[in-house]
C-alpha positions as CSV (number, residue, x, y, z in Angstrom):
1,X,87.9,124.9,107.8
2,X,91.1,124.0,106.3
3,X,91.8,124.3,102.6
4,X,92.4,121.2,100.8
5,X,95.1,120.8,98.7
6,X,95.0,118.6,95.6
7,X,99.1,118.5,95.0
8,X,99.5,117.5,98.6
9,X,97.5,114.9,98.4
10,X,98.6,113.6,95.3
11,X,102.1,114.0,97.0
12,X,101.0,111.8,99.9
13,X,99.3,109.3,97.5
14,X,102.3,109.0,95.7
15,X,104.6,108.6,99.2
16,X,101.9,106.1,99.9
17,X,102.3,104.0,97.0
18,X,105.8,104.1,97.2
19,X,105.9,102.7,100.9
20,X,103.9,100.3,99.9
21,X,105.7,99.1,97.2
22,X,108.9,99.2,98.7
23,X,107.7,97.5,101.6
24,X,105.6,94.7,100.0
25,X,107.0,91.2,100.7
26,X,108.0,90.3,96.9
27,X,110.4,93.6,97.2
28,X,111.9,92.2,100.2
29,X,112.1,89.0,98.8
30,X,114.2,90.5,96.1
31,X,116.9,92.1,98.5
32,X,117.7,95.1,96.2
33,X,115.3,96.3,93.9
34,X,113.1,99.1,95.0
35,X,110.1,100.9,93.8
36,X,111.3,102.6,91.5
37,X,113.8,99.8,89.5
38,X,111.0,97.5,89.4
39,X,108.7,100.4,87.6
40,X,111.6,100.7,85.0
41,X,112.2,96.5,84.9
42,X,108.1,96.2,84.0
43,X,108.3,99.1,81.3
44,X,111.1,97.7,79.4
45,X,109.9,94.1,79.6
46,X,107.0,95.4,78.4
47,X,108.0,96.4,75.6
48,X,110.2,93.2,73.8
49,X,111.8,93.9,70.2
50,X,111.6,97.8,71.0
51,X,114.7,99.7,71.4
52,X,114.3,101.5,74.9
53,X,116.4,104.3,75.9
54,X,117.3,106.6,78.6
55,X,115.2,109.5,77.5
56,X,112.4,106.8,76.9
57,X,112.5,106.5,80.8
58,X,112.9,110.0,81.4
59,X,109.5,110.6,79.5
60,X,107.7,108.1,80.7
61,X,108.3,108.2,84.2
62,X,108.8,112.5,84.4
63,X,112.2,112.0,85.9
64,X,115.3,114.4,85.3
65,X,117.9,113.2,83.2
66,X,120.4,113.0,86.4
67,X,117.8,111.3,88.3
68,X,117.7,108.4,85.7
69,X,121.2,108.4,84.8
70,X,121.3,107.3,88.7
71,X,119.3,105.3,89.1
72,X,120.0,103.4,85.7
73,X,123.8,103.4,87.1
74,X,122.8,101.7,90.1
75,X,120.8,99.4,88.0
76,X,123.3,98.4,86.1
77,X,125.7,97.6,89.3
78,X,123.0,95.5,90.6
79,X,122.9,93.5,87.3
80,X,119.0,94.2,86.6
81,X,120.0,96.0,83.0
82,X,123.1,96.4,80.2
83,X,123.9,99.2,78.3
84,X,124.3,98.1,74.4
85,X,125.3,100.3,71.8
86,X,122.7,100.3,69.0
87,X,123.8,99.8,65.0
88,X,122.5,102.7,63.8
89,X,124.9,104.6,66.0
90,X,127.1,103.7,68.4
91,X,126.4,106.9,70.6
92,X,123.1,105.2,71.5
93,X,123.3,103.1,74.0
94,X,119.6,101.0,74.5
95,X,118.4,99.6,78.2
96,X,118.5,95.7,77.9
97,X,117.1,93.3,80.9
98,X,119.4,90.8,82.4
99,X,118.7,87.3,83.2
100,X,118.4,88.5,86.5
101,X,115.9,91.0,86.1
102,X,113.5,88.9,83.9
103,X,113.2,86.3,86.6
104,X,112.1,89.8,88.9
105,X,109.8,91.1,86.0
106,X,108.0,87.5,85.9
107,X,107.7,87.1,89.6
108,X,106.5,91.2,90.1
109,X,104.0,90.9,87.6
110,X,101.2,89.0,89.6
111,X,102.3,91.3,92.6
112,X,102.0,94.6,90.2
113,X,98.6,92.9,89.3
114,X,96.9,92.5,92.7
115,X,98.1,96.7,93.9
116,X,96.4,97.7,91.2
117,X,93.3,95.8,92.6
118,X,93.9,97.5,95.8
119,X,94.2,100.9,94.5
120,X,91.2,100.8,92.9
121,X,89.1,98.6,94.5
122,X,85.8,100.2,94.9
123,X,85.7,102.0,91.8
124,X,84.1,101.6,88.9
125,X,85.3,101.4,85.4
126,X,84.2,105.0,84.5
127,X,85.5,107.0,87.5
128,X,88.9,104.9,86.5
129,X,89.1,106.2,83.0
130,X,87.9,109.6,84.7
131,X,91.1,109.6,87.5
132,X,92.9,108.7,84.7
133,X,91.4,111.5,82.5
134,X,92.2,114.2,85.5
135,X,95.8,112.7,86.3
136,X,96.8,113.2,82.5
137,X,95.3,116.4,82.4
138,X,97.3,117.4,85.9
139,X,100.3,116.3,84.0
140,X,100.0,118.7,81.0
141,X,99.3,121.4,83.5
142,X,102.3,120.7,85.2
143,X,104.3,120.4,82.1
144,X,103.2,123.6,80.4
């Protein structure tokens, strides 16, 4: 019998998810925005009259800081975000939507919605906050 593996199969969960996000019709419908910049769109629009940062991304989404600096680059070519310097110092420079990538956020949000019906559909609401429970403590693992 062959040994089962959880980090490759949160690996291929993960590749999973991503496919189907990037393939999902609202993406497409959106031309340029993948996975990955509308995770980053939802987070900061989530979060209106708070200052959100690179590193904030970094943390919250366990990327490297050239990964982000990337893909926030790329972002900000599309037109999706704006770097603005903050008053407290000018060195800081906080993640602002566009015009552009509210009208995404607004239209992704009912799409977001229904894959995370499909995710967990057949669960109940224990063994969710019990995957959750496991996935955080996977994390710490990982980051110790």
């Amino acid at each position: 019998m062959e040994r089962k593996y959880i980090g490759r199969e949160i690996i291929k969960t993960a590749n999973q998810l991503r496919r189907t996000i990037d393939n999902s019709e609202d993406i497409k419908r959106l031309r340029n925005i993948t996975g990955s910049n509308g995770y980053i769109i939802c987070y900061i629009a989530k979060r209106p009259g708070e200052d959100i940062f690179q590193k904030n991304i970094e943390e919250a989404f366990s990327l490297t800081r050239s990964t982000v600096s990337k893909v926030l680059k790329l972002m900000e070519e599309k037109g999706l975000i704006r770097r603005e310097s903050v008053d407290n110092d000018a060195r800081l420079k906080k993640l602002v939507l566009t015009e552009k990538s509210i009208e995404i956020y607004n239209r992704m949000s009912q799409s977001h919605e229904l894959l995370e019906e499909k995710i967990t559909r057949g669960f109940t609401e224990e063994e969710k906050r019990t995957l959750f429970d496991m996935l955080y403590r996977i994390n710490k693992n990982l980051e110790d």
